[in-house]
C-alpha positions as CSV (number, residue, x, y, z in Angstrom):
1,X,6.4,-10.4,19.9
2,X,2.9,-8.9,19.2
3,X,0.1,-10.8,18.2
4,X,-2.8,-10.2,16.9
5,X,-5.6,-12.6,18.0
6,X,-7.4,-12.4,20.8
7,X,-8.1,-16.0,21.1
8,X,-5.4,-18.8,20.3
9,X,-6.7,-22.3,20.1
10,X,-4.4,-25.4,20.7
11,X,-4.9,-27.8,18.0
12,X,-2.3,-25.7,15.1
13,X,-5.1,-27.5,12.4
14,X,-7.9,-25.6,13.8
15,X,-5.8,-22.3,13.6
16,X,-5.5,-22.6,9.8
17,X,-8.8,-23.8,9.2
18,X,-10.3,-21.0,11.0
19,X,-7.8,-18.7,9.8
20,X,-8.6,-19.8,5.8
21,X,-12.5,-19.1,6.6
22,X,-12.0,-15.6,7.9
23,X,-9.5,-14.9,5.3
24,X,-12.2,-16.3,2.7
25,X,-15.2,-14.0,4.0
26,X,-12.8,-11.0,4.9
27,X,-11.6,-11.0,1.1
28,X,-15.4,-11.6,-0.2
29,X,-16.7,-8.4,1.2
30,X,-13.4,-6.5,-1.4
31,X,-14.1,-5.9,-4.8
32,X,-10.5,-5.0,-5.2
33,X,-7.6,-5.4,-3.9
34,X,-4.7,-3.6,-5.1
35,X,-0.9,-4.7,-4.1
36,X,1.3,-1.2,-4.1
37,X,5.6,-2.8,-4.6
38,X,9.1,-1.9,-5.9
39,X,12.0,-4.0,-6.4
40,X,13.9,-0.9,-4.7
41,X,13.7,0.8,-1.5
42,X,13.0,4.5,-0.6
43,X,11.0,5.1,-4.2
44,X,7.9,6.2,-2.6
45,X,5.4,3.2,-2.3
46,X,3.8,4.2,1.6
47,X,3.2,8.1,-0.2
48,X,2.0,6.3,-2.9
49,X,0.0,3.9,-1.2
50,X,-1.6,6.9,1.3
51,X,-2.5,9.1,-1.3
52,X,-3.8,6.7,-3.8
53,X,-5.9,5.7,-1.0
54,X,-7.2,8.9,0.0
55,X,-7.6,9.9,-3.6
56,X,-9.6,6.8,-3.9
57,X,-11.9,7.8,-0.5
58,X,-12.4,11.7,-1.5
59,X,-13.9,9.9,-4.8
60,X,-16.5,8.2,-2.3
61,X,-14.9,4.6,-2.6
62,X,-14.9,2.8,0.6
63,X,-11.0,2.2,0.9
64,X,-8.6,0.0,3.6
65,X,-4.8,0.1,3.6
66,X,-3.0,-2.9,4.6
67,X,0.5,-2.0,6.1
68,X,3.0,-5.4,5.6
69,X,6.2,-3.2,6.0
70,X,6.6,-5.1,8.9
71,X,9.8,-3.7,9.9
72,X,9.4,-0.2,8.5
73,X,6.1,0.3,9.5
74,X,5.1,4.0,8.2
75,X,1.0,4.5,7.3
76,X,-0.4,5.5,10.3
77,X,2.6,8.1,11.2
78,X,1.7,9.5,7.2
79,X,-2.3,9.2,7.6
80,X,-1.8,10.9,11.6
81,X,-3.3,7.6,13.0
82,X,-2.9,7.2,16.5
83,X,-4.4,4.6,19.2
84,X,-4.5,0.4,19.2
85,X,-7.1,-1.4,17.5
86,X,-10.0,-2.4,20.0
87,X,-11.5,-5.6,19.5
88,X,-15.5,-5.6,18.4
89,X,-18.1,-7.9,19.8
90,X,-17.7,-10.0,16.7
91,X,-13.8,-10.7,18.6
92,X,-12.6,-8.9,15.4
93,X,-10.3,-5.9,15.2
94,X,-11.7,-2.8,14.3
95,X,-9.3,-1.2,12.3
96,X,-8.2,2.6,12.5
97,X,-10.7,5.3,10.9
98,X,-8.9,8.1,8.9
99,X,-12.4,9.6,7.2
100,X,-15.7,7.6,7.3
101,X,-14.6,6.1,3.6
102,X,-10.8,5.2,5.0
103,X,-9.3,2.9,7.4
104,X,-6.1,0.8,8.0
105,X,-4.2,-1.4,10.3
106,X,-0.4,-1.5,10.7
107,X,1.6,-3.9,13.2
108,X,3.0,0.2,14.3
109,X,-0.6,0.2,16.3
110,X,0.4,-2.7,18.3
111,X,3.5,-2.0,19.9
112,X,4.1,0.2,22.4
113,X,7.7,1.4,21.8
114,X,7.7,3.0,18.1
115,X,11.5,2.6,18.0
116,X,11.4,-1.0,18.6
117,X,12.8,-3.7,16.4
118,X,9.7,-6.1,14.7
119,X,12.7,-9.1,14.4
120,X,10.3,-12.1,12.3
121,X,11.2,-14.7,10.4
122,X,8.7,-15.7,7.4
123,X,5.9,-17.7,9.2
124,X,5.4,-14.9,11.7
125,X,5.6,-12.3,8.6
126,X,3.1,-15.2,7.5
127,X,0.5,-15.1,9.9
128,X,0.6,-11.3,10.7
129,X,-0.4,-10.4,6.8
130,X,-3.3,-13.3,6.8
131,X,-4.5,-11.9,10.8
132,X,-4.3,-8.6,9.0
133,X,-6.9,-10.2,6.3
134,X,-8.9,-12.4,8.5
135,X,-9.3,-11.0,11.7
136,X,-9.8,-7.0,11.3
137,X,-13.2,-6.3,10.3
138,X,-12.8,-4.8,7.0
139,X,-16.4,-4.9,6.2
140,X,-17.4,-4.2,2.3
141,X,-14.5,-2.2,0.8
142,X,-14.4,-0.8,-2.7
143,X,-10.5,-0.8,-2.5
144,X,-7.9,-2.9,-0.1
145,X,-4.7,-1.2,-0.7
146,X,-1.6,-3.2,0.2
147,X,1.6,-1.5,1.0
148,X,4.6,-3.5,0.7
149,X,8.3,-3.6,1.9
150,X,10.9,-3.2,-1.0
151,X,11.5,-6.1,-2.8
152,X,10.1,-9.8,-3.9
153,X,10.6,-11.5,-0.4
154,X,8.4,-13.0,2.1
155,X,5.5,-10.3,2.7
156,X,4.1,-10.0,-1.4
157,X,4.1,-13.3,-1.9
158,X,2.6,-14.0,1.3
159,X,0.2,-11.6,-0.2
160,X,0.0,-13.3,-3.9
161,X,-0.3,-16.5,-2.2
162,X,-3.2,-15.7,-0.7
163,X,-5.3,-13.4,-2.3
164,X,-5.6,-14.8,-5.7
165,X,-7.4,-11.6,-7.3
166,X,-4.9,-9.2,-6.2
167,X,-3.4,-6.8,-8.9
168,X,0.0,-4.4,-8.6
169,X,0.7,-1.1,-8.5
170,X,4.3,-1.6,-9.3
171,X,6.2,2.2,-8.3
172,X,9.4,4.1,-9.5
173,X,11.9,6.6,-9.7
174,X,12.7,7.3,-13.0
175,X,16.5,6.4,-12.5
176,X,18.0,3.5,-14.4
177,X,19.4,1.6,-10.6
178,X,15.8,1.8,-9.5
179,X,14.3,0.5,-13.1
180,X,16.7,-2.2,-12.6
181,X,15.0,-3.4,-9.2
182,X,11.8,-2.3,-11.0
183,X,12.1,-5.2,-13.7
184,X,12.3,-7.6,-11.2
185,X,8.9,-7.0,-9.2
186,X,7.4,-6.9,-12.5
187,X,9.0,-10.6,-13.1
188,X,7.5,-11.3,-9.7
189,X,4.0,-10.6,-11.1
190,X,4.2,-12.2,-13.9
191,X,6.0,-15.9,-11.8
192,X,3.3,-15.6,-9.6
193,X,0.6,-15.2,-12.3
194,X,-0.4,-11.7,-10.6
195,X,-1.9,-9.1,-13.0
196,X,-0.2,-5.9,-13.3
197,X,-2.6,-2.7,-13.3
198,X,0.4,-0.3,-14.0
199,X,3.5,1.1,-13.3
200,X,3.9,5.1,-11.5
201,X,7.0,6.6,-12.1
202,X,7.0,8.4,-8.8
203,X,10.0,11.6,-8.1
204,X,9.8,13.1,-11.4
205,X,10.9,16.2,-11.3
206,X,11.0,19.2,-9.3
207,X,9.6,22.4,-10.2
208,X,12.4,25.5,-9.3
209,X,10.0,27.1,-6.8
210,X,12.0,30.6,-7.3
211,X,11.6,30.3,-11.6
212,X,8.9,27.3,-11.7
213,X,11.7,25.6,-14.3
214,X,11.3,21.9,-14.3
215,X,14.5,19.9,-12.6
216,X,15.0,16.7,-12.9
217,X,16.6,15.3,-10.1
218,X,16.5,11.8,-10.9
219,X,16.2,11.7,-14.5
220,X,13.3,11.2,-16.3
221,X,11.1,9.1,-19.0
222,X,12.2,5.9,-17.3
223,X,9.7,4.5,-16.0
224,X,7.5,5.2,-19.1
225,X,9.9,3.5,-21.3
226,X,10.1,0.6,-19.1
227,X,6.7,0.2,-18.8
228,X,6.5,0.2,-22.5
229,X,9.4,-2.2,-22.9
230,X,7.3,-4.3,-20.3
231,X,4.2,-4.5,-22.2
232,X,2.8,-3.0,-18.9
233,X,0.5,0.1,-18.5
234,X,2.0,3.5,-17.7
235,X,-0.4,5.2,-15.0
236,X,1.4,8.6,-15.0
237,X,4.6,10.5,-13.2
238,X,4.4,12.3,-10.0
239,X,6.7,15.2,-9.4
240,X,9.0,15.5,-6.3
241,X,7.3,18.4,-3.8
242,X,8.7,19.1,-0.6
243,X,5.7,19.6,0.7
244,X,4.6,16.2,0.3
245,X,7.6,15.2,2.7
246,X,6.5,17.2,5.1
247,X,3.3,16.3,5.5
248,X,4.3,12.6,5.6
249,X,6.7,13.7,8.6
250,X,3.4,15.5,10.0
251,X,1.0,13.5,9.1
252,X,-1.3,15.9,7.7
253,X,-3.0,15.5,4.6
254,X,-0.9,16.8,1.5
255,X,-4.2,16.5,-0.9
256,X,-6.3,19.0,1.0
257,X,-3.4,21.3,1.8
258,X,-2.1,21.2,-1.7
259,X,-5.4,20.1,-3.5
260,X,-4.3,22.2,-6.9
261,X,-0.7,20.7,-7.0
262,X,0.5,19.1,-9.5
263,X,1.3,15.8,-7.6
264,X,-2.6,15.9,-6.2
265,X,-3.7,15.9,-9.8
266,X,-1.4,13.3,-10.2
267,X,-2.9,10.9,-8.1
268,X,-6.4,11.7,-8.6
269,X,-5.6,10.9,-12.4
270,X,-4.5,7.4,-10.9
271,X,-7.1,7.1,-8.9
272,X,-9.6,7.7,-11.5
273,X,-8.0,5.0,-13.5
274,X,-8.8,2.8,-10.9
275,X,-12.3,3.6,-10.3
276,X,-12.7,2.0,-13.9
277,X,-12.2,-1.2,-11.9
278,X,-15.5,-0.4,-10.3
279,X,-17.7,0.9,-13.1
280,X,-16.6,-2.0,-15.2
């Protein structure tokens, strides 16, 4: 088991109470704090959530990634992170520098075998996501993007529990088994009184790279539709590229490889959508 703190007191009372300040003063220093789910696995939500986030830092915001996959830990194998965490000389973790606007932490940095098994049940899923909060020093962020496993379990509503203020990124593949899976997160928001910035229909489409004719692999229009249907905003669709798989394997950085691709606009028009949440 891995954990976290560097400093365990006895009494389990003192543990909360300490854990609920630094949880209090970590998310006070956030303006935003943006929760990136699907109800369906292998959609897209880690690209999404990396290159939201570095579309958000190359705008200047001050940006930290949360990774609470805890058993399919992928950001810092996508962002080329490598190395633990060291602890400051305020005994809080420093987390991992990408650029000097990005940063993340990911239970991957703490153990030593990347194959191994992370085998939790919910209270350790519980206290992992809050130590995540509480005990890394975030210092004042713009953006805390939160990367989620698939579905409506343990880890977001660990997160909706406890931070109050977060809003969703709710992402998609434009086929109708995925916007199945899709309408339940978006009940999830709405049971847990979570607001909903928008919905990315991610996958859509492939360009023919031999006559530049649009495929459509998985369909398409879906996630638009559903998002109307939904009474929920439609951020945009973000065409399939193989590239972008390969740099995720490589960890290099798709948008500065590929800054004049259509799925780098893509995000940056996201990502400009959410730097309203600053200027307003």
């Amino acid at each position: 088991m891995v954990n976290i703190q560097s400093e365990v007191p006895k009494n389990p009372q003192q543990v909360q109470a300490e854990q609920d300040v630094a949880v209090k003063e970590s998310l006070g220093k956030i303006k935003n704090k943006i929760l990136v789910m699907s109800g369906k696995g292998g959609v897209g939500k880690t690209s999404t959530s990396v290159n939201l986030s570095i579309a958000l830092a190359n705008k200047g915001f001050k940006v930290g990634i949360i990774d609470v996959d805890l058993h399919g830990p992928d950001v810092p194998r996508m962002l080329g992170l490598e190395g633990t965490p060291e602890v400051n000389e305020h005994k809080k973790l420093n987390p991992l520098n990408y650029s000097k606007n990005l940063k993340a932490i990911s239970i991957e940095s703490f153990t030593p075998n990347k194959d191994d098994a992370i085998i939790w049940r919910g209270p350790l899923k519980f206290s992992a996501i809050r130590q995540f909060i509480g005990d890394v020093d975030w210092g004042n962020l713009d953006f805390l993007v939160i990367d989620c496993p698939p579905g409506t379990g343990d880890e977001p509503l660990t997160v909706a529990q406890t931070i109050s203020d977060a809003k969703a990124i709710i992402v998609t593949t434009p086929q109708e088994v995925a916007l199945a899976d899709v309408r339940k997160s978006i009940n999830f928001c709405k049971t847990v009184d979570m607001e909903i910035f928008g919905l990315i229909e991610n996958m859509s489409g492939f360009a023919c790279p031999h006559c530049n004719e649009m495929v459509e692999l998985f369909g398409s229009g879906g996630g638009e539709k559903t998002a109307m249907q939904m009474d929920i905003n439609f951020l945009g669709s973000v065409p399939f590229d193989p590239k972008m798989v390969a740099c995720g394997d490589s960890g290099a950085c798709y948008q500065e490889l590929h800054s004049n691709s259509a799925v780098t606009q893509a995000f940056e028009s996201v990502a400009e959508k959410l730097a309203g949440l600053v200027k307003s």
